[in-house]
N, C-alpha and C positions, 0 to 999 in steps of 0.2 A: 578653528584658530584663524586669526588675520594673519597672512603672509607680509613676508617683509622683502622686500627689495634695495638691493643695493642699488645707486644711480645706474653705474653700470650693467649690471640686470635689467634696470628698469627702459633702459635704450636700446637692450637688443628683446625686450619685450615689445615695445611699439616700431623697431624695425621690421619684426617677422607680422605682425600683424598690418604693416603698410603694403609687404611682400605678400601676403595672405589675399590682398584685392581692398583693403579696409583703406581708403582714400585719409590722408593726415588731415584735411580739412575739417572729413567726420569727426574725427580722433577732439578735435579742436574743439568744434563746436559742440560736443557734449561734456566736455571738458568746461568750457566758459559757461553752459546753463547750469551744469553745477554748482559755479561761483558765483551766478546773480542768483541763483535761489537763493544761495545759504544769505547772501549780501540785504537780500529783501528781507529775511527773517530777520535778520542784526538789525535795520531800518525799521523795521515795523510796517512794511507798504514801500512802494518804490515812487507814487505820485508826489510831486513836489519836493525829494528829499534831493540832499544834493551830495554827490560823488567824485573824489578825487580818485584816479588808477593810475598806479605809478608802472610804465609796462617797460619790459626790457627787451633785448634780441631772442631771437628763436620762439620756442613752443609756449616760453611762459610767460613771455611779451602777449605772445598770439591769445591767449588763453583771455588776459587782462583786456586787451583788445576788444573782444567779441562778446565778451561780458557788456564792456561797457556798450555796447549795440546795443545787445539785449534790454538793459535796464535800460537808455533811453528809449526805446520802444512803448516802454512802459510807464513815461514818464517821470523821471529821475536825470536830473541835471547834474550832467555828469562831464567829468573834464579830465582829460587824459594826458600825462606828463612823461617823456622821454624819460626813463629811470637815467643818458646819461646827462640830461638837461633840468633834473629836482633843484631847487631853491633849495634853504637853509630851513625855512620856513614852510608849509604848504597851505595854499589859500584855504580858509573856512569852507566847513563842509562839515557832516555827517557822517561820513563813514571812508576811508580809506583801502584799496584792493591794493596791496603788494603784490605786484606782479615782474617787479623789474628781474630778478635773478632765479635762476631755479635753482637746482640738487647737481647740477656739473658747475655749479660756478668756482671759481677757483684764485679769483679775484681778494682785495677788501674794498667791501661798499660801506660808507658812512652817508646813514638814510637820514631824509629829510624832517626835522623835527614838528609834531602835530600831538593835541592833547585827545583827539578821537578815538573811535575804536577801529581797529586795524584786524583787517579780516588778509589773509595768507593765500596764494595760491600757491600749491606743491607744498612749498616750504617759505618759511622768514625767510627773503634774502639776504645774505649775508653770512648765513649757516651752512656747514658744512654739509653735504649731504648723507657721507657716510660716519662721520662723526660724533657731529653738533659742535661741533667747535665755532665758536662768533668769529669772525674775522671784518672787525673794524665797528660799526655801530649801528645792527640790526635794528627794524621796529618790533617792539612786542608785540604781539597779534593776539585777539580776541582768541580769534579763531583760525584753522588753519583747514583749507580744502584740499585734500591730495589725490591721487588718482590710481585706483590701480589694485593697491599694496602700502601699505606703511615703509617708509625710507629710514634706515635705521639713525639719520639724524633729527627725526622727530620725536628718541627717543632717549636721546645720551645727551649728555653734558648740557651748553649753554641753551639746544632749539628744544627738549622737554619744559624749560621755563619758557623761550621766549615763542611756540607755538601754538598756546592755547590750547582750546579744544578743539581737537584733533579730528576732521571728519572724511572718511576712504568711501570715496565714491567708484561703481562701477562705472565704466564707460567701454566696456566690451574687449578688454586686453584679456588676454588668456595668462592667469599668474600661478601658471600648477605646479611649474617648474622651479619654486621657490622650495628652500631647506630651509628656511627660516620662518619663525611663525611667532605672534602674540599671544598670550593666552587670556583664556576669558574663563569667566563661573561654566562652561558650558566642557567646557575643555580641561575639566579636573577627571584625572582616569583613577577613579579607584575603585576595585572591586568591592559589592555590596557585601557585607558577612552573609553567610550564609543562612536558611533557618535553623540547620541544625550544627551552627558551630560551637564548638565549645572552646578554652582559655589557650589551649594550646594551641590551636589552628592559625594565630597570630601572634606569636608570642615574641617578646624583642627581649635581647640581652645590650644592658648597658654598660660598658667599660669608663665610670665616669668619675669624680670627685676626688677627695685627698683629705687628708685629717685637717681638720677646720675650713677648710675649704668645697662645702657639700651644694653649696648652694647651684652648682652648673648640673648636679647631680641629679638634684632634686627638679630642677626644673624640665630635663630632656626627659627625663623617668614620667612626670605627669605629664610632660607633652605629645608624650607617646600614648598614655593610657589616654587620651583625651581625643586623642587621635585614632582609636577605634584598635590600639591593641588588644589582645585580649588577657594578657600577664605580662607583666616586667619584673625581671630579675637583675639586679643592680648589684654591681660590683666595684668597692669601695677601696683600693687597696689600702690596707693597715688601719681602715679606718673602723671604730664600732659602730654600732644603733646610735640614729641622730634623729630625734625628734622633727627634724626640718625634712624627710623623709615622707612623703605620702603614705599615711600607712596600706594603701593595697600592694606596693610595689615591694616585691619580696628580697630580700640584705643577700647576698653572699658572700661569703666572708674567704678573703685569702690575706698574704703577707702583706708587708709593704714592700719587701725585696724576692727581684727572682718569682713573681710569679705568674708570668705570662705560660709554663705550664700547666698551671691550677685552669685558667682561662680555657685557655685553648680545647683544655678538658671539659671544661661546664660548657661549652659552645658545641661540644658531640652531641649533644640531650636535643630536646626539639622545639627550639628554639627557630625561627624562621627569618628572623634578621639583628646584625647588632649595631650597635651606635658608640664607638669607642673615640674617649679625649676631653668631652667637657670638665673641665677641669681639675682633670691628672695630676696638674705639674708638670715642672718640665728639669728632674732633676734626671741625673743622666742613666742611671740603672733606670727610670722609670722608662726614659727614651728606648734603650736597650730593649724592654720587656712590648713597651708597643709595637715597636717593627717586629718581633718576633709574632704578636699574637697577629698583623694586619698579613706577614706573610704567611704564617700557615692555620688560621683558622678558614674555612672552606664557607661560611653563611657571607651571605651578600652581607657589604658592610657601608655604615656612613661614617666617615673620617673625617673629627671636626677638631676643631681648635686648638689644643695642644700635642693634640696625637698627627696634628699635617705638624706641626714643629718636629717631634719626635723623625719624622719621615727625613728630615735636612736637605732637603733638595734631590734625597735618592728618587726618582718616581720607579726606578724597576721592582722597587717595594711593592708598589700600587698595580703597578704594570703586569708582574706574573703572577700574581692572584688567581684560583682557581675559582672562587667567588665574584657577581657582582658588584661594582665598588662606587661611592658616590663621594666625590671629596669635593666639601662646603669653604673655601677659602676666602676673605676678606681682600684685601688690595695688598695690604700687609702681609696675610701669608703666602698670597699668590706668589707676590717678590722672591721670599723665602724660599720656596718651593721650587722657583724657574730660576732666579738670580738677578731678573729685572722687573718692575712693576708696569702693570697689565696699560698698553697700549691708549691711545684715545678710540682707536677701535676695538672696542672689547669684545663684539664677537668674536672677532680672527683670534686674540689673545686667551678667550675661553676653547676655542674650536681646537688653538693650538696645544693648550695643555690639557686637553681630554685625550687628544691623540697620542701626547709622550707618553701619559699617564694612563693608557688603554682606562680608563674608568671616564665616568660620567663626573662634568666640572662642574659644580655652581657657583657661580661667581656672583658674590652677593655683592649689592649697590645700589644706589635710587632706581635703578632698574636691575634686575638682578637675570643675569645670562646664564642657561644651562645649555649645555652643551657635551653631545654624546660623542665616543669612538668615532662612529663611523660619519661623522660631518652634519645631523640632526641639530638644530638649535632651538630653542626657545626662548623668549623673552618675557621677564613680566615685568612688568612698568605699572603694578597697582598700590606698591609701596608706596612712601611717604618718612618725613623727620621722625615719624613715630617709633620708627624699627632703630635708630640711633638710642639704643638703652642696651646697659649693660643686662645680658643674659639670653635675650631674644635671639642669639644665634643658635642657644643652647635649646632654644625652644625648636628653631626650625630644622635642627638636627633630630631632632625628637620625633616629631612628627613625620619626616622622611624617612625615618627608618620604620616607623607604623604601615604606613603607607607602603614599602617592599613588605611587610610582614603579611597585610592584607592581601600581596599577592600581583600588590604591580609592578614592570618591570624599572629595573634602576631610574630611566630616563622619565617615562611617565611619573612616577612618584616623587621623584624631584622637581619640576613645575609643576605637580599639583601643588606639592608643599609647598614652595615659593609661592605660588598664587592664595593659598589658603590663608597661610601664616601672614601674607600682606595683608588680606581684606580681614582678618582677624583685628589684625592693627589700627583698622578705618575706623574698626568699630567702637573703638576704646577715645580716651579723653584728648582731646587735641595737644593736650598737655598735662605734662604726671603721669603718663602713659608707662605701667613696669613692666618687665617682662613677666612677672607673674600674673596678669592681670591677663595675660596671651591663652595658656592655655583654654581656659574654661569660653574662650571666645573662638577658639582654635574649633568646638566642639559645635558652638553654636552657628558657624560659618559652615562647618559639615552637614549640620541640620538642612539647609537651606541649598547646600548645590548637590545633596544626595537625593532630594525629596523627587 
């Protein structure tokens, strides 16, 4: 996993390493060959190209600075500008080093207009570091070089657009100390099936659809089989056999009213995780019947969509559960849930409602933040506009519950799912993208970070 560092983290990670005997000059200068390599690559050669660096106070002035050494060393006419002395305009040139403000900045900077490409040191100036929040009128940057660790405003709001591709250079900081982390294909934990498993050994109970309304049903139920369950057993309240149904996934049949005992009962059988709420309903005995089954059935459980409604804001629901609990909220239900809608910092906002809600939060979003109990986070940022389709939540509730069924725990299985379910998405049509169209790519995505 890449670690992620908040500014603040990331100042008393290069304080203890200056304390350590590691001289700030080192720190600096491995730090600025970073950013004339990457700057030569953007150039194509550094002989005769020519270079505007916009440098600011402190570390990531310095950084811009000693770069631009660098590349003139090597040929590359290069001219260095006071970030507080920019024109409107910036003279012709090649490539552009943002270096005026880094990840403590706290200011608003309105940067100097240029049609180049604009390579980043740390971070876009202008961007928040713990946020991504713009504040006044950043350059968009090709590329962005940071050091260390990923700052979590390279990942949120306005600096995921305006930082380009994104590149974490070592420069010899010690980041172990980090609870937060990126996830990559490498970083998916799910346990392999066994050779000698058979249907039961993974098997998911789904508490999901409503009479005419199957279709969130039908999608969690195949995203789960797709997702390496080994049986689903789908339960429909008051609804019959609907052709829209995969037929491997097996009906259970209870009432429409009152039957969160029927449930509760089929959930004693060996069943190894359930997926309850793609769309339930949210009529109020239905409400009634899910808080009853989320508080006493005992399987680790994924709590999506109508069934976090069902919940009203109670988290002691979620909270004295004697099972593991993953609850998948939107922005919308997060509100619902807490009473106000999730921060510009959404880790501290996910970290906060894992902890009321003793369960594991995924906070789905263009980067979507998981976060455990005991203060563990993860982030994936490999989504995209693609996951904006109705059902796709349906899908990644689906497959997280596969995923604990297989045997991983709440937290692990939740950014795997997240991470799957996004690159699942890369892989479909940049547009017309359904959510049915998620599973069978759900499977093919597994192919490829199982092997």
């Amino acid at each position: 996993m890449r670690p992620i560092l908040t500014p603040h983290e990331m100042r008393a990670v290069d304080a203890a390493a200056v304390a350590g005997g590691t001289a700030e000059h080192v720190l600096i200068e491995r730090a600025a060959w970073a950013v004339a390599r990457r700057a030569r690559r953007m150039l194509g050669g550094s002989y005769g190209r020519r270079v505007v660096v916009i440098a600011g106070p402190g570390n990531n002035g310095a950084d811009g600075r000693v770069a631009a050494r660098f590349l003139a060393e090597r040929g590359t006419s290069v001219r260095v500008i006071d970030a507080a002395e920019t024109p409107e305009q910036l003279p012709d040139c090649d490539l552009v080093i943002d270096a005026a403000y880094g990840t403590g900045f706290r200011g608003v900077w309105t940067a100097p207009r240029t049609d180049v490409p604009v390579l980043a040191v740390d971070i876009p100036s202008g961007i928040d570091g713990m946020t991504g929040c713009a504040h006044g009128r950043p350059l968009r940057a090709m590329a962005t070089v940071t050091f260390a660790a990923l700052k979590p405003g390279l990942l949120f709001g306005d600096g995921a657009e305006f930082a380009g591709d994104v590149e974490v250079v070592d420069i010899g900081l010690d980041v172990s100390s980090s609870r937060v982390f990126a996830v990559d294909a490498d970083d998916v934990a799910v346990p392999p099936r066994a050779t000698d498993a058979h249907k039961w050994k993974a098997a998911v109970l789904a508490v999901a659809g409503s009479p005419g309304m199957v279709g969130a049903a039908s999608l969690a139920s195949e995203a789960a089989l797709r997702a390496g369950a080994g049986i689903v057993h789908l339960v429909t309240p008051g609804a019959s056999s609907d052709g829209a149904i995969p037929r491997e996934v097996v009906r259970r049949s209870v009432g429409s009213l009152a039957w969160a005992p029927d449930v509760v009962e089929i959930a004693r059988s060996r069943f190894a995780a359930m997926v309850i709420g793609p769309g339930l309903g949210r009529e109020r005995s239905t409400m009634a019947d899910v808080r009853r089954v989320v508080a006493e059935a005992t399987l680790p459980m994924v709590i999506d969509g109508d069934a976090l409604f069902a919940l009203d804001g109670d988290l002691s629901v979620s909270a004295n559960r004697r099972g593991s609990t993953v609850i998948t909220p939107h922005d919308g239900e997060f509100t619902q849930l807490t009473g106000s809608a999730p921060s510009a910092d959404r880790i501290s906002s996910a970290r906060s409602l894992a902890a009321d809600a003793n369960c594991v939060c995924l906070l789905k979003g263009p980067a979507t933040v998981i976060a455990a109990p005991d203060g563990r986070v993860a982030v994936v940022d490999e989504g995209d506009e693609r996951l904006a389709t109705a059902g796709s939540g349906d899908v990644l509730a689906g497959v997280t519950a596969a995923f604990i069924a297989r045997g991983a725990p709440a937290f692990e299985a939740a950014y795997s799912a997240a991470f799957v379910h996004a690159r699942a998405a890369r892989r479909g049509r940049a547009v017309g993208l359904l959510a049915g169209d998620l599973p069978m790519a759900v499977a093919d995505v597994l192919c490829e970070v199982d092997a």
